[in-house]
Structure formats: structure tokens, C-alpha cells
C-alpha positions as CSV (number, residue, x, y, z in Angstrom):
1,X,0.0,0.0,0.0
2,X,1.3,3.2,-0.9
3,X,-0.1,5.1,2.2
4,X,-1.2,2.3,4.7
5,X,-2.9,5.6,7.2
6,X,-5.9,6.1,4.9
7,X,-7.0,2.5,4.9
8,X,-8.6,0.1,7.0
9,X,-8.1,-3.3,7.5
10,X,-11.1,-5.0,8.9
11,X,-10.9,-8.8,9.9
12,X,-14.4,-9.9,10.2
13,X,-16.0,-13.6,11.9
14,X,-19.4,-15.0,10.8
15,X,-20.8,-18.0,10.6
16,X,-21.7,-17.9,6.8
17,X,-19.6,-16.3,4.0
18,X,-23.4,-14.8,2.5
19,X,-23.3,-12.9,6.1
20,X,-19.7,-12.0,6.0
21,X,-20.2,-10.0,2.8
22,X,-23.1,-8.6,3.9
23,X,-21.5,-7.7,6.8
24,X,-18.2,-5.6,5.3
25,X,-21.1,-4.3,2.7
26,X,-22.5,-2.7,5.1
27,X,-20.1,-1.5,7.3
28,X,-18.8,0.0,3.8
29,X,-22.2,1.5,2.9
30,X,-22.0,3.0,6.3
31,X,-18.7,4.5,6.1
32,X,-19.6,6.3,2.3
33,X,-22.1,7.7,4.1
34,X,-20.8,9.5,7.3
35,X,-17.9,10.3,4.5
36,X,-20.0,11.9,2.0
37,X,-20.2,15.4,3.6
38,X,-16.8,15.8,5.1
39,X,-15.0,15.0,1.7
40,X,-17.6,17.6,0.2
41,X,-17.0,20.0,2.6
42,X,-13.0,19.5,1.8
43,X,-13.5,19.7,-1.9
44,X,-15.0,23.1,-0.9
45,X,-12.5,24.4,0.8
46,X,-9.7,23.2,-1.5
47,X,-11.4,24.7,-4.2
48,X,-11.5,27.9,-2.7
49,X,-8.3,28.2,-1.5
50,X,-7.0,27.4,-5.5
51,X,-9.4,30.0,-6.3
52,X,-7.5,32.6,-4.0
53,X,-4.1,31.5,-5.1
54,X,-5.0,31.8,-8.8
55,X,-6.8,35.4,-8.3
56,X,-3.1,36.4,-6.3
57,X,-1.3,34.8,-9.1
58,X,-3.0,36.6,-11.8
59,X,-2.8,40.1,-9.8
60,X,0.8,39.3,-9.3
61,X,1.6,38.3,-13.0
62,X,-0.1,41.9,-14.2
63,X,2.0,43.5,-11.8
64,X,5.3,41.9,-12.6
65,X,4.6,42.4,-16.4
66,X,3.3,46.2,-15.9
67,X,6.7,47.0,-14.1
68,X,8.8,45.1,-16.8
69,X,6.6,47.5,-19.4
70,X,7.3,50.5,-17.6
71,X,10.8,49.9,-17.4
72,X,11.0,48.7,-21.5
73,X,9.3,51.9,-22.3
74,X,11.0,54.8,-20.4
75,X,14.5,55.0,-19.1
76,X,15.8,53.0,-16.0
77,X,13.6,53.6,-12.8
78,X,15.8,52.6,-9.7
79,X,11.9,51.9,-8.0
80,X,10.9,49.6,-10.9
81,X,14.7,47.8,-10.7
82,X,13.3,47.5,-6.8
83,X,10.3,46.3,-7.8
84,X,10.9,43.3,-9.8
85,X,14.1,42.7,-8.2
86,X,11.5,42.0,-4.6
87,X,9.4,40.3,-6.9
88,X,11.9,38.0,-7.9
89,X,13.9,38.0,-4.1
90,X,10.8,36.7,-2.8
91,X,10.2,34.3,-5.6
92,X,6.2,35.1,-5.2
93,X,5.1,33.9,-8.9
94,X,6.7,30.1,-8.6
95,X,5.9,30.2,-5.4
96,X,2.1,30.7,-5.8
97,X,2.6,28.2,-8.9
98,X,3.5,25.4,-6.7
99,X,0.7,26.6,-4.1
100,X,-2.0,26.1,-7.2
101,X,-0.3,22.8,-8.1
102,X,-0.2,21.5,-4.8
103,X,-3.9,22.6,-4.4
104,X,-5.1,21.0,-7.3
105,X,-2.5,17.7,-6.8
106,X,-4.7,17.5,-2.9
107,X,-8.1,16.6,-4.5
108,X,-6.9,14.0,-5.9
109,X,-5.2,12.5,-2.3
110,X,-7.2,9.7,-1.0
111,X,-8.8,12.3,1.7
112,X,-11.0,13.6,-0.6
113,X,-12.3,9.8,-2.5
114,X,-15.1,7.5,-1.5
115,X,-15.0,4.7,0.3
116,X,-14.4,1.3,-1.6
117,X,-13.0,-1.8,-1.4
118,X,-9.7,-2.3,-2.0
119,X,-9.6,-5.8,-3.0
120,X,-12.2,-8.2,-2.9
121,X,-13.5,-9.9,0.3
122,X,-11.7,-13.3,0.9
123,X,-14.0,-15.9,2.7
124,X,-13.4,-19.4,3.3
125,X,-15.8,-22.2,3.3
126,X,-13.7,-24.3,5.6
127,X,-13.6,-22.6,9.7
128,X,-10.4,-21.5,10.7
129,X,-10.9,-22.1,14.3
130,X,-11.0,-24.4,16.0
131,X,-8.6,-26.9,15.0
132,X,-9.7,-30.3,16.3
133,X,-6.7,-32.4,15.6
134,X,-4.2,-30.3,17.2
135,X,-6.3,-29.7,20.1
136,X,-6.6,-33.6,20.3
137,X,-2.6,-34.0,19.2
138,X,-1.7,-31.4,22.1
139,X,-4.5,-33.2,24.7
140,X,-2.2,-36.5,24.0
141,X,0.9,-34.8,24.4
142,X,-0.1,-33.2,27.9
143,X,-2.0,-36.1,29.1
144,X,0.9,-38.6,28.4
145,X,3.4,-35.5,30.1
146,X,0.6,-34.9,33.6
147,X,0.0,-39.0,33.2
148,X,4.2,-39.9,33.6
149,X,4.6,-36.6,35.9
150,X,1.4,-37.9,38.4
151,X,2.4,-41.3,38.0
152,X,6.0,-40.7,39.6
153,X,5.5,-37.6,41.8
154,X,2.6,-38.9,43.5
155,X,4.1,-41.8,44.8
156,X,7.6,-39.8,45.9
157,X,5.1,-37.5,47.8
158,X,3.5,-40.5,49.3
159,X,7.1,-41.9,50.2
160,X,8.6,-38.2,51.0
161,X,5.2,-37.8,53.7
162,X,5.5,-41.5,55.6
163,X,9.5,-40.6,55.9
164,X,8.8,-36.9,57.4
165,X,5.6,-38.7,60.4
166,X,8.4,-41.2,61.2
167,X,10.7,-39.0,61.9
168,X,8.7,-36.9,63.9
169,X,7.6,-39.6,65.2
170,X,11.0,-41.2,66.1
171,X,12.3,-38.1,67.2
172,X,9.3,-37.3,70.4
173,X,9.9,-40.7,71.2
């Protein structure tokens, strides 16, 4: 994914595949929904903003071009030499180029699309869960380890607690 913060991975259980689909359908339907007027209201106010930026860029443009007349037609003006040369310190026309650009490249960010799938849903007829023969293989396994650990431990207890009462009891005697 090229920019995995505006997606959403959703991992989804059902009983049926029909109600799985329906399911992420749904929550999909839902989510274009609440969407909807948040991307329009973006839109909006992207619009807009190119809108201002192109109106400065045009003023600016007649302003650079009417000082680069008025110096072509009369002799050098040191104030017109000051005006283009802040003009071009300040680098105001590329800059409000790349504003515009940047504007118009932001409607197309995935911000300001619908909601949609991004690859079809995946649904399995066989469950994933649970796994009966490795519960049973790993019920074996413990059984035959508690069986063996019971089997020798219990009686070492057994033998461990007669040993302990006859000492006691060979030692008040």
C-alpha cells in the first residue's frame, strides 16, 4: 500500500460467507455515508483556496509584467529595478505556482475519495478455528506429560510424607 494511514483493514468472523459479505457491505455503505459530507465539505474548501491563489497569481503576474513595461518603455527607474528585483527575491510567482499545483494535486489524495473496497473480500468455506486435531494431538501430548509426571511424583510425595511422620515420630519418642 502506498499510504497504509488512509486505509482500514477490517478482519471480520461470521458463521456464513453470505453474512460476512453482507457484513463488510455494510459496514462500507456506512462508512460512504458518514464520509460523503466531510469529503464535500474538503472539496469546498480546496477549491477555494485554488481560487484565491489563482486570483493572487494573476494580480501578481499583471503587476510583474506592468513593471517590466514601464521599465521597456521609459529610461531606467531605480523603483521599478526595486520592484521586480522584490518580486523576484521573494520568488512570489513560482511560489504561488506550486501553491496552485499543490492545491489542485490535494483533490486528488485519498482524503477527498469515496470509500471502496480495495480488494475483494476473501472468505473461506472451511472454519479457521477451532482446530480439532491439534487440540486432540496437544491433549495426548499433555496427558501422556501430567500421566508420567502424576504417575511418579505422586508416589515420591507419598514416600517423602510417611518418611517426614516417622521421623517426627522417632524423634518425640
Amino acid at each position: 500500500m502506498k499510504d497504509a494511514a488512509n486505509y482500514v483493514d477490517i478482519a471480520l468472523t461470521a458463521d456464513t460467507p453470505a453474512q460476512g459479505q453482507a457484513a463488510v457491505s455494510t459496514i462500507t455503505q456506512v462508512l460512504k455515508e458518514r464520509q460523503q459530507p466531510l469529503m464535500t465539505e474538503r472539496l469546498a474548501q480546496v477549491d477555494r483556496s485554488i481560487e484565491l491563489a489563482k486570483a493572487s497569481l494573476a494580480s501578481m503576474e499583471k503587476s510583474y509584467e506592468t513593471t517590466q513595461a514601464s521599465l521597456r518603455a521609459q529610461p531606467p527607474n531605480s523603483e521599478a529595478y526595486l520592484e521586480l528585483a522584490r518580486m523576484s527575491e521573494a520568488g512570489t510567482l513560482a511560489g504561488l505556482r506550486q501553491k496552485v499545483l499543490d492545491l489542485e494535486n490535494s483533490k486528488l489524495s485519498p482524503t477527498t475519495k469515496e470509500t471502496e473496497l480495495v480488494e475483494p473480500i476473501g472468505v473461506s468455506d472451511r472454519p479457521v478455528f477451532p482446530k480439532k486435531s491439534v487440540f486432540t494431538a496437544g491433549g495426548l501430548v499433555l496427558g501422556a506429560l501430567l500421566g508420567t509426571l502424576l504417575g511418579f511424583a505422586l508416589p515420591a510425595w507419598w514416600e517423602f510424607q510417611r518418611k517426614r511422620k516417622a521421623a517426627k515420630q522417632g524423634a518425640s519418642a
